[in-house]
N, C-alpha and C positions, 0 to 999 in steps of 0.2 A: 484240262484244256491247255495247251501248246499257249507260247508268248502270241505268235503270229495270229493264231484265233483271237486270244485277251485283245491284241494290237486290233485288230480287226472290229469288236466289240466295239471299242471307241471310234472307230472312222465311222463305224454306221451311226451313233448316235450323234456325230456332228452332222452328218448329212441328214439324219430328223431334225436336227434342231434347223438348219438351213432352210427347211422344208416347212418349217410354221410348227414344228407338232408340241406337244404339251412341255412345256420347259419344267416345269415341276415334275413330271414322271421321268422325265430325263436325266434330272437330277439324283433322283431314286434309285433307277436304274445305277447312274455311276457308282452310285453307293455299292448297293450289292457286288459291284462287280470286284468294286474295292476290299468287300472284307470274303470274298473267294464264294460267295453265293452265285456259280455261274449259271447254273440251271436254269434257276431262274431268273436269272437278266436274260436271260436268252430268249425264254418264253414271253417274258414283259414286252422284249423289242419286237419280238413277231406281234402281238395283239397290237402294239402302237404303229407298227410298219401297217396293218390293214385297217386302222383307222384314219376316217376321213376330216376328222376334225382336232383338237388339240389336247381331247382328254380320250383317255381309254377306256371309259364307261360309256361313251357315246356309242350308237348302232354299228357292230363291227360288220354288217352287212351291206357297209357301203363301199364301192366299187374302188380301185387300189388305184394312188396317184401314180400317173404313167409315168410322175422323173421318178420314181423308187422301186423300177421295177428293179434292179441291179440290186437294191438289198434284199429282194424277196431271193434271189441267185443267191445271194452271198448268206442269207440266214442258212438255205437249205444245203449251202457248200459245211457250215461249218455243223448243222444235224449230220450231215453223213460222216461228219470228222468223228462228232460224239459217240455214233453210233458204232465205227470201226472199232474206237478206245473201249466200248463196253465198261463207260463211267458208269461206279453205282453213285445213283442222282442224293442216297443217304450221305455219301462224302463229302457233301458239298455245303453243310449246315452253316448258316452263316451267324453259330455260334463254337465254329471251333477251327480257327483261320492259323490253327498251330497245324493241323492237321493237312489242311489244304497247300498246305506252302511244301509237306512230305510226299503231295502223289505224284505219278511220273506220268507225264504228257506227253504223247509221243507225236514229231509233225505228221501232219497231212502232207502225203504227196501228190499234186495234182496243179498240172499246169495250169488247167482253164481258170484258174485264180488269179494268176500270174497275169495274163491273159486280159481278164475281167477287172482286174485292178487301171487300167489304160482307161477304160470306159467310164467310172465311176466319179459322179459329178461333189466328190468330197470337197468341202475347204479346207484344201489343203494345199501346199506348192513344190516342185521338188528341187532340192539341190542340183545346181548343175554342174559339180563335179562329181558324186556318187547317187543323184536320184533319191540318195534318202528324202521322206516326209516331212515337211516340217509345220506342224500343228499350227491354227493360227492363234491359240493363246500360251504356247509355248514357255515357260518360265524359263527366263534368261539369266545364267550367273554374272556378277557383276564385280569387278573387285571393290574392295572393302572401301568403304570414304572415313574410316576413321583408324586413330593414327592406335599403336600394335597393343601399350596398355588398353584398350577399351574393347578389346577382341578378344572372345570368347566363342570358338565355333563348337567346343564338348561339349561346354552349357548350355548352349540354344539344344544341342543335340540332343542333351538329357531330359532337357523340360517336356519339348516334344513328343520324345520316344514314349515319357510318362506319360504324357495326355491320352496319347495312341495305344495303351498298352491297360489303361483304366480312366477312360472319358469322363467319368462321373469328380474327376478333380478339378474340372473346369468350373465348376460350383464355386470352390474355394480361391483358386489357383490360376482366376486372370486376370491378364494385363490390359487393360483400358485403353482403347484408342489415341489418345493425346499423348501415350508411354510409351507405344507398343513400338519399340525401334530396334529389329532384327536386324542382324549385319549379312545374312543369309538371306536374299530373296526368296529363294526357293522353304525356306524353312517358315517365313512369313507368312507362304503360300496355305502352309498344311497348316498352320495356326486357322488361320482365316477354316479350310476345311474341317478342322475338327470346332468351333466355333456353330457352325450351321450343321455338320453331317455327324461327324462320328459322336460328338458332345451336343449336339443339337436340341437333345431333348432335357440337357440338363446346366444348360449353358442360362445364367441369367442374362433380362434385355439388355441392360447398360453393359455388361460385358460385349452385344453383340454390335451396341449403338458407335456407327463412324465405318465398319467394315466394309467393304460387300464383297462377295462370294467369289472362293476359292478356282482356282484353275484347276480342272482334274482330267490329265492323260494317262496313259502309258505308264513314261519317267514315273509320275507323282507318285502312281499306283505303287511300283518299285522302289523308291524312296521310304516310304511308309513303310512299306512288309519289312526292308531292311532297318530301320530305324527300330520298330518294334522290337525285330529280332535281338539286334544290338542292347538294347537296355536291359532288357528280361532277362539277358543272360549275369544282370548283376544289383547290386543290392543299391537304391538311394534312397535319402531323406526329402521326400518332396518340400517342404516346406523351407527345406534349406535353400535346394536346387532354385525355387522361385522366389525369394528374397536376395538370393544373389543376384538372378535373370534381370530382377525389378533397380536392385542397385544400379547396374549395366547401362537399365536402357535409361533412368534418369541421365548417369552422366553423359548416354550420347545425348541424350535432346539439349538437353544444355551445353553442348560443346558445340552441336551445330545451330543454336540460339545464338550465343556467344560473338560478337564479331570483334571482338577485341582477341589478339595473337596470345597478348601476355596471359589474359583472364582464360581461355580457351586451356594453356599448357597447366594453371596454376589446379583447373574445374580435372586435366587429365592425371595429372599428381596427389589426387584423392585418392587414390589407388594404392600411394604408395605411404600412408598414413599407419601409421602402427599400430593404430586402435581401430583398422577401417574394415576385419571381419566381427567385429565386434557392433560394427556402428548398424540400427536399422537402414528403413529408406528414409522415414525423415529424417534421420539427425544426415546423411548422403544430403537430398535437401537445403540443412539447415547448412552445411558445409561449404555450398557452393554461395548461400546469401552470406557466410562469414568472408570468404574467398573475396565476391564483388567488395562488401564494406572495408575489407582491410586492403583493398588494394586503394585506396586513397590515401593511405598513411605512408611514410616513410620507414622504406625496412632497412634493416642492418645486423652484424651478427658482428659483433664489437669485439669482439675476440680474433678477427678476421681482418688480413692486409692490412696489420699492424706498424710489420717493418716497414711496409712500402709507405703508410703514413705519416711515421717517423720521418724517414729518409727524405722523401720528395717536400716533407714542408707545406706541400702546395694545400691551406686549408683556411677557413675566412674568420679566423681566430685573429682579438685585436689585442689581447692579454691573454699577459699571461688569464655436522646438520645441529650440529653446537653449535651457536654462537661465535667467533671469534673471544668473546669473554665470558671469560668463565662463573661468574656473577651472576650475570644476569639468564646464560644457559641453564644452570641452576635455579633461578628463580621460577623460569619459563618454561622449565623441562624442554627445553632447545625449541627450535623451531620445527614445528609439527604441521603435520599435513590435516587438511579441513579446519584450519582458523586462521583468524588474520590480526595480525600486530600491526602498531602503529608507532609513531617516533612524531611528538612535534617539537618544532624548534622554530626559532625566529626567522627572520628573513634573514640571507647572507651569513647564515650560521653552519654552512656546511651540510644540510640537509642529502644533496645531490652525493656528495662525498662517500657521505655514510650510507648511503644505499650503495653505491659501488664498491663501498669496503665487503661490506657484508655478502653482497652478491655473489663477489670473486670468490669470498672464501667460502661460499657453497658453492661455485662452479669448481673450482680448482680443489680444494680442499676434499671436500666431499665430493666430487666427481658427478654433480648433477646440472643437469643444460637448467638453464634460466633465462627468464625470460625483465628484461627492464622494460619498462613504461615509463616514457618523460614527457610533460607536458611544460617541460623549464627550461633543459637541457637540452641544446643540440649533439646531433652522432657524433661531432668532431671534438664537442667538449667533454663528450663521457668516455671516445676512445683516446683521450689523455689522459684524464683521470684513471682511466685503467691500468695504462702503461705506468703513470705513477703509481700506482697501487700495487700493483704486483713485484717490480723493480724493488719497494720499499718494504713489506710485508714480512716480519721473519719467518713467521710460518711457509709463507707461500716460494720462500727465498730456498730452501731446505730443497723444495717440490723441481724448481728451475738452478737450483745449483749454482747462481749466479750470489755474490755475498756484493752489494753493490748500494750508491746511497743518491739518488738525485732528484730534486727537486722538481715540482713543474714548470716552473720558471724555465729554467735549463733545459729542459725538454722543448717545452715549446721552442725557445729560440737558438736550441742546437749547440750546446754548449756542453764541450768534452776538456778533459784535461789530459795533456802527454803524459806519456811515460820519458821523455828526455827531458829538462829543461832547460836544454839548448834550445827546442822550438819557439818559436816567435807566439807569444799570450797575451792574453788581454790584462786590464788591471787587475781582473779576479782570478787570474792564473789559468784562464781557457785558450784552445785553439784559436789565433785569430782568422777569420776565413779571406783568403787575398783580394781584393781588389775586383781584376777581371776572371775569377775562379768562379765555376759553376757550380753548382748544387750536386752534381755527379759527380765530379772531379774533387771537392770536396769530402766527398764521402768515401770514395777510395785510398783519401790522403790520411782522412780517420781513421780506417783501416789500420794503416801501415804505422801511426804514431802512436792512436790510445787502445790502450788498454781497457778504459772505462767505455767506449764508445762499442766496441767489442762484446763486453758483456751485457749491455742494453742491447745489442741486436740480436745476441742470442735468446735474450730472455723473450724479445717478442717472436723470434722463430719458434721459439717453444710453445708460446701464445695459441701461434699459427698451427697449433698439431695437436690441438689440444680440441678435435673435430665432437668425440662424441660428450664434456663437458662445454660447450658455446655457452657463451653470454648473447644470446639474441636481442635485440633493440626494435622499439617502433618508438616516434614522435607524434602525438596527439596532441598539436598543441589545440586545436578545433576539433571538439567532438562529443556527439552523445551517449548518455548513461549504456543506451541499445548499441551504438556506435565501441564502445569498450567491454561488453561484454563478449559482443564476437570477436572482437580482436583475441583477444582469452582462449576464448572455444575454441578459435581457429589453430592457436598454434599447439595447445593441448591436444585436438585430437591429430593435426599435424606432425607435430614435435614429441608429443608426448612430458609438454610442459608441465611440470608440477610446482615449481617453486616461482613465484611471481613478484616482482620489487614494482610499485605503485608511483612514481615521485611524478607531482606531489597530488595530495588529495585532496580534490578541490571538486565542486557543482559542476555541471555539464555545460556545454555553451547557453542553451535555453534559458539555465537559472542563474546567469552570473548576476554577484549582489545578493543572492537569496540564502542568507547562512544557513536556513532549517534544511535547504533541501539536501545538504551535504550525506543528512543521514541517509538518504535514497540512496545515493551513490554507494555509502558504505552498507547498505543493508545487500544490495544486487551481488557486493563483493564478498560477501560472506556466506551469501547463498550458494554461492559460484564455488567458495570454498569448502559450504560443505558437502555440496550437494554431486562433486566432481572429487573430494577428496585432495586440494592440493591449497597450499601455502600463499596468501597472500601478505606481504609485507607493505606497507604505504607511510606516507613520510604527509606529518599535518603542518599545520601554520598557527605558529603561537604571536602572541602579538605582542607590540613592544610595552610592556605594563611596567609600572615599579617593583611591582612583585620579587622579592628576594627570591634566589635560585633555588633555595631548597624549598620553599613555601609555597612551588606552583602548586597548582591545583586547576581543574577543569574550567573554573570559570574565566582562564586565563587562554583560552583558545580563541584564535580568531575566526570560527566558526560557532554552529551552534554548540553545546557541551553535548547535547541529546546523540551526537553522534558515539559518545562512550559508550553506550545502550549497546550497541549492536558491534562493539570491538571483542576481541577477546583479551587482549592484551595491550596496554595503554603507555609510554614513557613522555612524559613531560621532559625536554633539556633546555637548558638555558647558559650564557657561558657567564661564570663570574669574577666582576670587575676584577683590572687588576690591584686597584685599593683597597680592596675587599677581602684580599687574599688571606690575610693574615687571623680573618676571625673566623677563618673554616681551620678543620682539622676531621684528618682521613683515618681510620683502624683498616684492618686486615680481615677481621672476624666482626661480625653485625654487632656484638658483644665481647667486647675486650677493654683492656686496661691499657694498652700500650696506644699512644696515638700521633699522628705525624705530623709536622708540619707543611703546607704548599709552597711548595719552594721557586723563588720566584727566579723566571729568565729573562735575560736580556732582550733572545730573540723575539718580535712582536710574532710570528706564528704561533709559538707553544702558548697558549689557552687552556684553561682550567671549566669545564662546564659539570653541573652538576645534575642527575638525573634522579626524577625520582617516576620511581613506577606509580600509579596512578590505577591500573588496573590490572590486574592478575585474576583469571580463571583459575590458574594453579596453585593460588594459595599467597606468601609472602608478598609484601608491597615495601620494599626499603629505597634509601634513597644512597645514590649511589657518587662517587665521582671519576672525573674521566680528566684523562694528559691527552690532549693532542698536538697536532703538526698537521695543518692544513696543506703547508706547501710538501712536505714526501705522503700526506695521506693516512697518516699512522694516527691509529686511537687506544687510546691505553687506560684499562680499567683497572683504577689504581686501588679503589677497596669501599668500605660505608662512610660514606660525608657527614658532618653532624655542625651543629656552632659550637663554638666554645666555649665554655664554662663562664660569665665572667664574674 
């Protein structure tokens, strides 16, 4: 049968439906006609064209509605068409719609159609530039309302074609009304159709609960057979196809949920996630509840607009996969991924410090992104601390090729030293900045005089390039245990964060005051660790005790000690007095005969603190001791601590 006849088939069954006649057999009808059973639609329409009431088992002997005389003309225009084609009515099984789409149809010529078309009281209306028809449930394309990440018109294509091509996957393989969000109206359409008709009989309720029923013209008909066709000609993984599909239509609904601009672009950047064909639909889901929670925190990538922060000044500052040591990498078998270390130390003991040591030199060093966590530390005091750290660092000085020494002091308050000294300096031999001199004009005058000032700026443009190693930042100084866990999630399956620095480890908002509950905290972060594979670091709070530095021990924590439980790795630090100095003594080897003395400085910065591990999964627990310099950031692990003999 010719399109014109197929075309023709549908007008008359709009005009039954207009006419009152059985909407479920009409439904039926479309069916057939849809999977190439024309025979018999043909036949169906003639038994419902002479019946008087709205099913077709009623008495067909009852007298024919005078408005449908026109299709009784148009049934018998399109028998003589059949008749001419000498279709065998065997071709037309409507279980083998591959066949149907190969036979050749050749048109009816015959005016009086043409004719008879003027007359016939279809709902329908005509264009009035070309007269075409235009259907009254017509599916209308629409352009897309979502932005080009969340567009997928192959996918819809595939899903579908599968449905069309083996109905019986609609069992397994649908998508629930409150999800179901096609960017394709017309492709939503034949969902809806293959829901009730072609899947109908194997469609479960709550898949069908929220729908209602499918447009079916012409188009659709044509849609369909080439959809079909299109798929079959190639090989897919359904279950992939619809786990994708379902990925999809979560983040539209959430994106048109969404009325925030920022949260909307962050829910369409899941997309761009490196673990995100990896990820089901709920962790998709769980991605957008991390997305909302962590947009209340403060982000930052502290490796980022370095110079500019240098330079400009302008910040609310009122003051100023080893190890970096090889000791304790050794003792720890370095830092590994699925455990988490801990570091306590006093208050104002450089805690904050020693995580940014450490971090950098997994970011830089080892070439992996990280992630900090501060709940002490503002962004503008960790992106100095950085800049002093890597400025100062030898290792990391090797990496930026800058050989360079300056304090935080200096940094913060801008202080370079000439290469002439003819120029005009302060007492301490720095640039003095003039009077009415701006902050711009200053910095170009730095330029042109230091040398030192030069090499600080290079080293943070190197900072600034160092894209696929970042040191990422968020501020939690308010937040719960669930509040910190997504934070985590989020940038892990974002980022692809593996290495995690904690400062400091402290109870949630809910439990402040409550030392036991600390262990909770550390238990989620160890879970997190093993349960995702990556590296937590956190920084504890030891408390001011008399406890001699080499004697900590657990019950010297200003938390509960129950949190040791659930560490893998434990270091007590503590700094000792400088009175004190004299009755430690340092070896080189945990076991040796040579031993050093602490040699005392002038400068109040250089501090002597002594660490003793406390807990080791990997075996040795020695105690160790440390050189540092607070103000360049440098910590120096000088060898085994012990007392001395007396």
């Amino acid at each position: 049968m010719n399109d014109s006849n197929i075309e023709k088939l549908y007008t008359i069954l709009d005009a039954l439906e207009k006419a009152g006649k059985d909407q479920n057999e009409i439904e039926s009808i479309r069916k057939l006609i849809e999977n190439g059973n024309l025979s018999d639609s043909l036949e169906r329409i003639r038994r419902l064209n002479n019946s008087d009431s709205k099913s077709i088992d009623d008495d067909q002997d009852n007298s024919y509605n005078d408005d449908l005389t026109e299709e009784e003309q148009e049934i018998q225009d399109i028998d003589e068409d059949e008749s001419e084609e000498n279709l065998d009515e065997e071709e037309l099984d409507d279980d083998d719609e591959t066949q149907n789409d190969n036979i050749d149809y050749n048109e009816s010529d015959s005016n009086e159609e043409n004719d008879d078309d003027d007359e016939y009281n279809f709902d329908y209306f005509e264009d009035e530039d070309n007269n075409t028809p235009k259907y009254k449930e017509e599916v209308k394309k629409h352009e897309s309302i979502y932005p080009i990440k969340l567009r997928n018109e192959d996918l819809e294509k595939t899903y579908i074609g599968l449905l069309l091509n083996n109905p019986k996957l609609i069992v397994k393989y649908y998508i629930l009304n409150d999800e179901c969000y096609f960017d394709d109206p017309s492709l939503l359409n034949i969902y809806k159709s293959i829901l009730f008709t072609e899947g109908g009989n194997y469609t479960p309720e709550i898949a069908k609960k929220g729908f209602n029923f499918s447009v079916d013209n012409n188009e659709t008909y044509k849609q369909k057979q080439d959809l079909k066709h299109e798929i079959e000609m190639k090989t897919y993984n359904p279950e992939k196809v619809y786990v994708e599909l379902r990925k999809l239509c979560v983040l539209r609904k959430c994106y048109l949920e969404e009325p925030r601009e920022e949260i909307q672009k962050q829910i369409v950047d899941i997309r761009d996630y490196e673990l995100y064909d990896q990820m089901s639909v709920d962790e998709i889901k769980a991605a957008i509840v991390q997305v909302s929670v962590t947009q209340k925190f403060k982000h930052a990538i502290l490796s980022e607009d370095l110079t500019e922060f240098l330079e400009k000044g302008e910040n609310n500052l009122t003051n100023g996969l080893a190890l970096p040591f090889p000791i304790i990498s050794n003792v720890f078998k370095g830092i590994r991924k699925g455990e988490t270390m801990a570091f306590a130390m006093p208050s104002n003991s450089g805690k904050s410090r020693f995580t940014i040591n450490i971090a950098a030199y997994t970011a830089f060093v080892h070439k992996k992104k990280v992630l900090v966590i501060s709940n002490e530390m503002s962004e503008e005091k960790m992106k100095l601390c950085l800049i002093t750290t890597v400025l100062n660092n030898p290792t990391i000085q090797k990496l930026h090729g800058q050989n360079i020494s300056k304090t935080e002091g200096e940094l913060l308050e801008f202080k370079f030293r000439p290469d002439d000294k003819n120029i005009k300096v302060d007492k301490d031999g720095f640039i003095l900045k003039e009077k009415n001199e701006t902050r711009k004009e200053f910095v170009e005058r730095l330029k042109k005089q230091s040398s030192e000032f030069n090499k600080t700026i290079a080293v943070t443009d190197w900072l600034n390039n160092q894209i696929n190693n970042s040191i990422y930042f968020i501020n939690i100084t308010d937040h719960t245990n669930d509040e910190l866990k997504k934070v985590i999630m989020n940038y892990y399956y974002k980022e692809k964060i593996e290495y995690i620095f904690y400062d400091t480890l402290k109870t949630d908002t809910a439990n402040i005051g409550n030392g036991e509950e600390i262990k909770r905290t550390a238990t989620i972060l160890s879970n997190l660790a093993q349960n995702f594979n990556i590296f937590i670091f956190s920084t504890l709070q030891l408390t001011e005790s008399t406890t001699m530095p080499i004697n900590l021990n657990v019950n010297d924590l200003a938390v509960s000690r129950t949190v040791k439980e659930v560490l893998d790795t434990l270091c007590l630090v503590k700094q000792i007095a400088r009175e004190d100095l004299s009755q430690y003594e340092y070896s080189l080897e945990e076991v040796d005969t040579k031993f050093f003395e602490l040699e005392k400085f002038k400068d109040p910065d250089v501090r002597y603190y002594a660490c003793v591990v406390d807990k080791n999964r990997a075996g040795a627990k020695p105690k160790l001791l440390f050189r540092l310099n607070l103000a360049y950031n440098i910590w120096n692990e000088l060898g085994y601590l012990r007392l001395k003999n007396k």
